[in-house]
C-alpha positions in Angstrom: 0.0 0.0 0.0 2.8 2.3 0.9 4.6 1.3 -2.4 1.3 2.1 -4.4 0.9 5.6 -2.7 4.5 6.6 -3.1 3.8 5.9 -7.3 1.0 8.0 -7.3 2.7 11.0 -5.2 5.3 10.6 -8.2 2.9 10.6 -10.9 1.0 13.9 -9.0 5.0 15.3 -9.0 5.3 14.6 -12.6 2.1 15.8 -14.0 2.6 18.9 -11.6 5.9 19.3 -14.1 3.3 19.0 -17.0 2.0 22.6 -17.0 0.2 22.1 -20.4 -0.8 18.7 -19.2 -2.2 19.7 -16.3 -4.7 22.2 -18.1 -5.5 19.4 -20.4 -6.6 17.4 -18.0 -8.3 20.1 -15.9 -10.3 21.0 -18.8 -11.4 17.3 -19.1 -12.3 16.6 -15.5 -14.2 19.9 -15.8 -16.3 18.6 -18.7 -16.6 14.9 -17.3 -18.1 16.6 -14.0 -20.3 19.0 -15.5 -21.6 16.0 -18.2 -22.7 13.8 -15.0 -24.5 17.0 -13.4 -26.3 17.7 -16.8 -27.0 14.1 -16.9 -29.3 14.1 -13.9 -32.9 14.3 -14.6 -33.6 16.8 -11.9 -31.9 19.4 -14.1 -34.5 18.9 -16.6 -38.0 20.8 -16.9 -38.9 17.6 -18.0 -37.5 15.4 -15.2 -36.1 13.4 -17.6 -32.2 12.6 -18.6 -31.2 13.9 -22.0 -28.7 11.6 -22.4 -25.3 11.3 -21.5 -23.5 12.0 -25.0 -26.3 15.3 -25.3 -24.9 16.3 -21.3 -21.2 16.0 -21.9 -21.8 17.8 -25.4 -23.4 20.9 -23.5 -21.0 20.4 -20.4 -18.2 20.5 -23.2 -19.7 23.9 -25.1 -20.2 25.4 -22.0 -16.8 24.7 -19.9 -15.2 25.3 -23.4 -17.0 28.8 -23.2 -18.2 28.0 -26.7 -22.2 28.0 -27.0 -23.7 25.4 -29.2 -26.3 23.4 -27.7 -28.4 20.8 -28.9 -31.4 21.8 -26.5 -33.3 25.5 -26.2 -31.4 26.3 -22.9 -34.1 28.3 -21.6 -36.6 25.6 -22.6 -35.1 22.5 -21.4 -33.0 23.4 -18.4 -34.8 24.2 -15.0 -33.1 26.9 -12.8 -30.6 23.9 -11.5 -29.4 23.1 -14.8 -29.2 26.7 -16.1 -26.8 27.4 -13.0 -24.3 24.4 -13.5 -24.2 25.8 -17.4 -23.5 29.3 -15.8 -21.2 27.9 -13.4 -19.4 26.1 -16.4 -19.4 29.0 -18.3 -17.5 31.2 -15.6 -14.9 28.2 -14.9 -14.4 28.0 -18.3 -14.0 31.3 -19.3 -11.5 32.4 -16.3 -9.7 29.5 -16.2 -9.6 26.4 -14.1 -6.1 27.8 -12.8 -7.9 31.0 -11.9 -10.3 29.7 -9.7 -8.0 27.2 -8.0 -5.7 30.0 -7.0 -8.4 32.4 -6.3 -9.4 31.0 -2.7 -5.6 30.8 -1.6 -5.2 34.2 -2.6 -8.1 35.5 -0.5 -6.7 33.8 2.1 -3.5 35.4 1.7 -1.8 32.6 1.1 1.6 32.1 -1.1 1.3 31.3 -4.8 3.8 28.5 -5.4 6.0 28.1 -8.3 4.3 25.1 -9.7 1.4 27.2 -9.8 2.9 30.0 -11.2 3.7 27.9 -13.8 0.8 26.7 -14.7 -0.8 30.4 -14.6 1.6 31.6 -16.9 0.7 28.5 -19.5 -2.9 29.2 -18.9 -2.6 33.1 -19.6 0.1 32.5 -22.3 2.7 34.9 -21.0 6.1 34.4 -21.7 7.3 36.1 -17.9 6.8 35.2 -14.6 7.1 38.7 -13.4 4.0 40.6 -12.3 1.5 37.2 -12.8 0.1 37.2 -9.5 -0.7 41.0 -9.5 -2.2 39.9 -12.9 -4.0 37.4 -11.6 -5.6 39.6 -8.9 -6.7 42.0 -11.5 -8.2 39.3 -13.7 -10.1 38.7 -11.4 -11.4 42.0 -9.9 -11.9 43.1 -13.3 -14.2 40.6 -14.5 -16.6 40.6 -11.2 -16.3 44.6 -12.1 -17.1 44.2 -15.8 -20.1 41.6 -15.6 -21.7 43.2 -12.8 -21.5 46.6 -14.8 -23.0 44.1 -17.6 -26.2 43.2 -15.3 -27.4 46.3 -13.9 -27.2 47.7 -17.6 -29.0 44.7 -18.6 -31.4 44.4 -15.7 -32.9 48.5 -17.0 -34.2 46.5 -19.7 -34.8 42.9 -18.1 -37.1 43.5 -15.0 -39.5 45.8 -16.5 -39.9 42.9 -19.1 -39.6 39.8 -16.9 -40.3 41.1 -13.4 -37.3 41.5 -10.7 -36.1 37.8 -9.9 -35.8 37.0 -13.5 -35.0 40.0 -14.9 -32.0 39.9 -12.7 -31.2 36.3 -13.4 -31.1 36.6 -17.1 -29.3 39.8 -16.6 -26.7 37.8 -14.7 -26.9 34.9 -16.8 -26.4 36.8 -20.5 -23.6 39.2 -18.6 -21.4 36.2 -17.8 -22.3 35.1 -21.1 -21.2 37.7 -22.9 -18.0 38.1 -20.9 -16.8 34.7 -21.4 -18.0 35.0 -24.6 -20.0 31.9 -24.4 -22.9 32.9 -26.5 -25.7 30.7 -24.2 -28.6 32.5 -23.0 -31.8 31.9 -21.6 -33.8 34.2 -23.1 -35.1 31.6 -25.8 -33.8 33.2 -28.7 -30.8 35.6 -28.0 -30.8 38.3 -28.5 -33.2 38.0 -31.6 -36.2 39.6 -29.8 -34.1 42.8 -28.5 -32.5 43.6 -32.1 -34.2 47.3 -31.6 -32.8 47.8 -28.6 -29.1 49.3 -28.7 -28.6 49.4 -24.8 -28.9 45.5 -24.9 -27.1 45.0 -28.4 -24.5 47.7 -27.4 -23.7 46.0 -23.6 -24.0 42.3 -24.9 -21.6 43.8 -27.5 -19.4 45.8 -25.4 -19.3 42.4 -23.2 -17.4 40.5 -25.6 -15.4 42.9 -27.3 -13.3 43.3 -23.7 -13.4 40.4 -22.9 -12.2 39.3 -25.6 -9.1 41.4 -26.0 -7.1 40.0 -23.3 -6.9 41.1 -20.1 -3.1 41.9 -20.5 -5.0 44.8 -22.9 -7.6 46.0 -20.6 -5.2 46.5 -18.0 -2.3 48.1 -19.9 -5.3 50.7 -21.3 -6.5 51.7 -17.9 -2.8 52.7 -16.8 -2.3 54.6 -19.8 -2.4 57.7 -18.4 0.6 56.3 -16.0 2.4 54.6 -18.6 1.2 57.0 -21.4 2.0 54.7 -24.4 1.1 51.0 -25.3 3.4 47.7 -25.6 3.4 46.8 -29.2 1.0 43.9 -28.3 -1.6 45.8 -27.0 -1.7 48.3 -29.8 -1.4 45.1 -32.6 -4.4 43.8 -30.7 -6.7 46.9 -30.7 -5.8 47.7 -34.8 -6.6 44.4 -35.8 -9.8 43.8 -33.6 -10.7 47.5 -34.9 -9.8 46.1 -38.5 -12.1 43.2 -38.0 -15.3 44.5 -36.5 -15.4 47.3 -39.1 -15.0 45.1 -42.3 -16.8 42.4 -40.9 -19.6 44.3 -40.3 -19.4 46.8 -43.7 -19.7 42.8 -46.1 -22.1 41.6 -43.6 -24.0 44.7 -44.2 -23.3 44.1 -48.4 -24.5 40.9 -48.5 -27.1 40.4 -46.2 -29.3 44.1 -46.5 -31.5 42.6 -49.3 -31.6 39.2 -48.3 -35.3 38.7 -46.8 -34.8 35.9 -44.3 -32.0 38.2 -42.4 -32.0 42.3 -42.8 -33.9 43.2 -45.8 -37.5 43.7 -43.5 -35.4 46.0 -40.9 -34.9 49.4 -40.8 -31.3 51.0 -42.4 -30.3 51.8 -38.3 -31.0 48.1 -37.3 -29.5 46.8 -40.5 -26.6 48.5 -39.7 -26.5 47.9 -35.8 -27.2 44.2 -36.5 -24.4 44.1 -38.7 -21.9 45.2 -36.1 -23.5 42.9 -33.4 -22.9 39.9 -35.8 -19.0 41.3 -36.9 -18.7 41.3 -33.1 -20.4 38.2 -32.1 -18.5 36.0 -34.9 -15.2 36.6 -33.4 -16.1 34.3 -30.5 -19.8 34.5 -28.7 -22.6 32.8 -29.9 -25.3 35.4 -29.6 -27.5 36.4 -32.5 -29.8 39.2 -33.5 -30.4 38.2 -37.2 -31.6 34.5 -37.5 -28.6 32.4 -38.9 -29.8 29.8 -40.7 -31.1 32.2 -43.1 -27.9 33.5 -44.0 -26.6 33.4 -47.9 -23.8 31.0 -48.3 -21.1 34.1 -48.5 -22.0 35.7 -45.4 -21.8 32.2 -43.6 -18.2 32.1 -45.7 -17.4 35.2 -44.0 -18.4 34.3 -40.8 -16.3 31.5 -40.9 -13.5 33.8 -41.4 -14.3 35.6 -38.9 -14.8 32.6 -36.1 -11.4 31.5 -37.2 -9.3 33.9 -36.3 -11.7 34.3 -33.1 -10.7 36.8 -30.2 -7.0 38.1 -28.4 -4.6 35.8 -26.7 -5.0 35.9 -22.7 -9.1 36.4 -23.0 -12.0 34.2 -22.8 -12.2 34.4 -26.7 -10.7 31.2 -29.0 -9.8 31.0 -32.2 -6.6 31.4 -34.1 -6.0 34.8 -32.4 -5.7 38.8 -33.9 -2.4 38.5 -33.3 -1.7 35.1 -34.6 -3.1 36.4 -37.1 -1.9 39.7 -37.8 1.9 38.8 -37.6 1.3 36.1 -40.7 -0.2 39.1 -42.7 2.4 41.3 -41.8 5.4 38.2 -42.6 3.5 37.4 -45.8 3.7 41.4 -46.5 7.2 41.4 -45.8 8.1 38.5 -47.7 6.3 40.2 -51.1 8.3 43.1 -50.5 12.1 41.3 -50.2 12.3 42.4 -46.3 14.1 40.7 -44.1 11.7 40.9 -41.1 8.3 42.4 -40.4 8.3 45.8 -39.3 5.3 47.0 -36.9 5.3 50.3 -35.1 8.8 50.9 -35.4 9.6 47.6 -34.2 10.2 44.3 -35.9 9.1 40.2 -35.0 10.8 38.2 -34.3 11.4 34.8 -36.0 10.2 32.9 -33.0 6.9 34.3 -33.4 6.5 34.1 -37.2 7.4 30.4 -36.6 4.6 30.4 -33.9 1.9 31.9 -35.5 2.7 29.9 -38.9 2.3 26.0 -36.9 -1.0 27.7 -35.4 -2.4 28.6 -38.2 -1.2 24.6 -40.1 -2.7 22.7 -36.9 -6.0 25.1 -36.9 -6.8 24.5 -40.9 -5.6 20.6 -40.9 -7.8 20.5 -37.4 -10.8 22.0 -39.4 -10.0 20.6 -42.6 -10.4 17.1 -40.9 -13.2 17.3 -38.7 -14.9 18.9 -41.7 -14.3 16.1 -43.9 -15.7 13.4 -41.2 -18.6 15.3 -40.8 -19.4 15.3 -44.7 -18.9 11.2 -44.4 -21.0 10.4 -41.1 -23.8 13.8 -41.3 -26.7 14.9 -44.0 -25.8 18.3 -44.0 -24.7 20.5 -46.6 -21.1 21.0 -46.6 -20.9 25.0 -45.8 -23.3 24.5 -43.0 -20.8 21.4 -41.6 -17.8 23.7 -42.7 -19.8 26.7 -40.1 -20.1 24.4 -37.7 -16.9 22.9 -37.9 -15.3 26.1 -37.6 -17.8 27.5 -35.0 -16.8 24.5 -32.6 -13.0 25.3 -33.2 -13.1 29.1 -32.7 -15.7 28.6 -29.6 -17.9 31.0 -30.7 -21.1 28.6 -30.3 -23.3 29.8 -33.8 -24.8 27.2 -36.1 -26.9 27.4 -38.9 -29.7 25.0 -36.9 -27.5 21.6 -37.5 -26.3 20.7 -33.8 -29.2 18.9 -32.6 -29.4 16.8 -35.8 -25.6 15.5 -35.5 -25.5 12.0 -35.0 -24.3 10.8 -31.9 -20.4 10.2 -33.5 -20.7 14.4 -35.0 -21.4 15.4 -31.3 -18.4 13.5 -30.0 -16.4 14.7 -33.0 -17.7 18.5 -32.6 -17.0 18.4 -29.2 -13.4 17.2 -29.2 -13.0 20.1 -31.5 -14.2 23.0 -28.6 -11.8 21.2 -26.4 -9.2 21.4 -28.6 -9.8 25.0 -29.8 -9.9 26.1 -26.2 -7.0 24.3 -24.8 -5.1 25.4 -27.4 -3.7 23.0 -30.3 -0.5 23.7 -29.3 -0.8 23.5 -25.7 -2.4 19.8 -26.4 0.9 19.0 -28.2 3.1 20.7 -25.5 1.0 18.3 -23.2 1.8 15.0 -25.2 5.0 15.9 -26.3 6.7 17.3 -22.9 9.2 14.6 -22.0 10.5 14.3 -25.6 13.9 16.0 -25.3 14.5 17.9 -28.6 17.5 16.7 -30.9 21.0 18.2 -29.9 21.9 17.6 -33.1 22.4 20.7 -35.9 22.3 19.1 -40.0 23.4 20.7 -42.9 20.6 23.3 -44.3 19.2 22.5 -47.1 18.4 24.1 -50.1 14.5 23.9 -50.7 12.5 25.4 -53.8 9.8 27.4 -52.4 6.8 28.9 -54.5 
């Protein structure tokens, strides 16, 4: 007995060793509890089960903070089951690292250096300096941030619903939106409120910080200390600005005259919806225009858009702004014969071109592959398996009405794809790959004909 509880202590000290492991498996055990919760049919306005596959699919889209579901929540979920999906969500979003540490820290107890670890794989930081006082503000800021999200909400919500559930779907859609989830409990997002800006605009404000990192927020309220930006912050906030804005200006092109989306709506709320979906696409699954009307280029540029998803160190997923924005700017200094990509006077390193170039390979063969099982196993058409697909990967949680008509092998496959897209490809091969020491050994270069 004392032989098999020194192995396990070992196999605790190793995987402690394991930061990318550790989140791996976090995530897992997170999903795996929240499946057997959602499982129960006391959850249920029904009072019965709906199924083990269908509870670890929603435990999966929730703790993955990625919001495709293949039940109304607000129609099959009692109040129980709604708050395990919320309490998912928050996990999820924040971090399981986040929440372990939090308690400790109100306690006023040390961080350790395991756990610092850990943190800094979860936040993907490349530093150890400053990452509890990070930590400490992640967390203050987004109690501050949501709660500013509910009473703004709740103006809007009680004099609709009446005070106790005004206030709960306020809470529940502000978490939501933070985490950029995309579940609510309203019945049909944010469809019904699509005239309203103070909703649209809060839901959308919601997402758009937290989705920038909180590395971002923080660095733009000490601005007036530090006066300027790290390069970081400033190539997140051009390319997020780049994003929303074209996203919503070909939204706005192609759906205005399509009748099943914008064409009925006034030029204002054509134009406001159009924002709220450029937004939304990055990485929450909300809606104010109904989806699965859409014309087969706006889902096409949707897709584009859930891709490259939200900011690295946020509750977004995806392949990242700035993942994305250093291969535009590498492929732009490439055309022109540069050596290296210059950005606000300063230039990128190769590390990070390499970086953001395996990203992006791992995110379109990931895609590419789930995409091409789905067309084998699902009766679906192709750009609707393709949204999905890529909806699942970027956690962003829109469909275009398929989810619930997946076939038991789709849901596993869709939801191994929100695990993977919010653990990170790479962290997933950082996980397996860990005790694989890298060659010491340096061969001749080779001369390869590229192009």
């Amino acid at each position: 007995m004392k032989n098999f509880l020194n192995k396990v202590s070992e196999k605790i000290d190793q995987l402690k060793m394991n930061p990318p492991l550790v989140l791996v498996i976090g995530f897992a055990l997170l999903i795996l509890c929240g499946g057997l919760l959602l499982n129960l049919s006391v959850v249920t306005k029904s009072g019965q089960s709906i199924g083990f596959i269908n509870a670890l699919f929603t435990a999966g889209s929730a703790s993955c903070v990625t919001g495709l579901v293949v039940v109304n929540t607000a129609n099959y979920w009692n109040l129980a089951g709604q708050i395990i999906i919320l309490i998912l969500i928050q996990i999820g979003g924040l971090g399981i690292m986040t929440l372990a540490t939090m308690f400790p820290l109100i306690l006023g107890k040390r961080i350790g250096l395991q756990s610092r670890q850990i943190l800094k794989e979860q936040m993907n930081i490349d530093t150890f300096s400053g990452i509890v006082r990070l930590l400490k503000y992640l967390i203050k800021f987004t109690f501050i941030a949501e709660g500013i999200g509910v009473v703004l909400l709740a103006t809007r919500f009680i004099p609709a619903f009446g005070w106790l559930k005004g206030i709960w779907y306020s809470v529940f859609q502000s978490i939501s939106a933070f985490c950029n989830a995309g579940f609510d409990n309203l019945g049909d997002s944010i469809l019904p409120w699509r005239h309203d800006p103070l909703v649209n605009f809060t839901i959308m404000g919601l997402v758009v910080i937290g989705g920038l990192g909180f590395i971002v927020t923080q660095e733009l309220l000490r601005k007036r200390k530090n006066k300027t930006l790290s390069l970081h912050s400033k190539l997140v906030l051009t390319i997020t600005g780049l994003l929303i804005f074209f996203g919503a200006l070909f939204f706005f092109i192609l759906e205005s005259s399509n009748p099943e989306t914008l064409a009925t709506e006034s030029i204002p709320t054509q134009i406001g919806q159009s924002f709220f979906q450029s937004v939304i696409a990055r990485t929450a699954g909300f809606y104010s225009a109904p989806i699965s009307g859409l014309r087969d280029a706006s889902a096409f540029l949707l897709i584009l858009l859930m891709f490259v998803g939200g900011s690295p160190g946020s509750t977004a997923g995806g392949l990242k702004t700035t993942t994305f924005g250093v291969l535009v700017l590498s492929t732009i200094s490439t055309i022109k014969g540069e050596n290296e990509p210059v950005v606000f006077n300063k230039h990128i390193g190769l590390k990070n071109i390499r970086k953001a170039l395996a990203l992006v390979v791992v995110g379109l063969l990931l895609v590419i592959s789930v995409s091409f099982l789905l067309t084998v196993t699902e009766d679906a058409k192709f750009i609707d398996l393709l949204f999905e697909t890529v909806s699942a990967y970027g956690t962003v949680g829109l469909s275009k009405g398929i989810t619930q008509d997946l076939t038991s092998f789709g849901k596993i496959i869709i939801m191994l794809t929100m695990y993977a897209g919010r653990v990170g490809p790479l962290t997933l091969g950082f996980a397996i790959s860990n005790r694989m020491r890298p060659s010491k050994l340096r061969y001749p270069e080779a001369n390869v004909l590229i192009g």
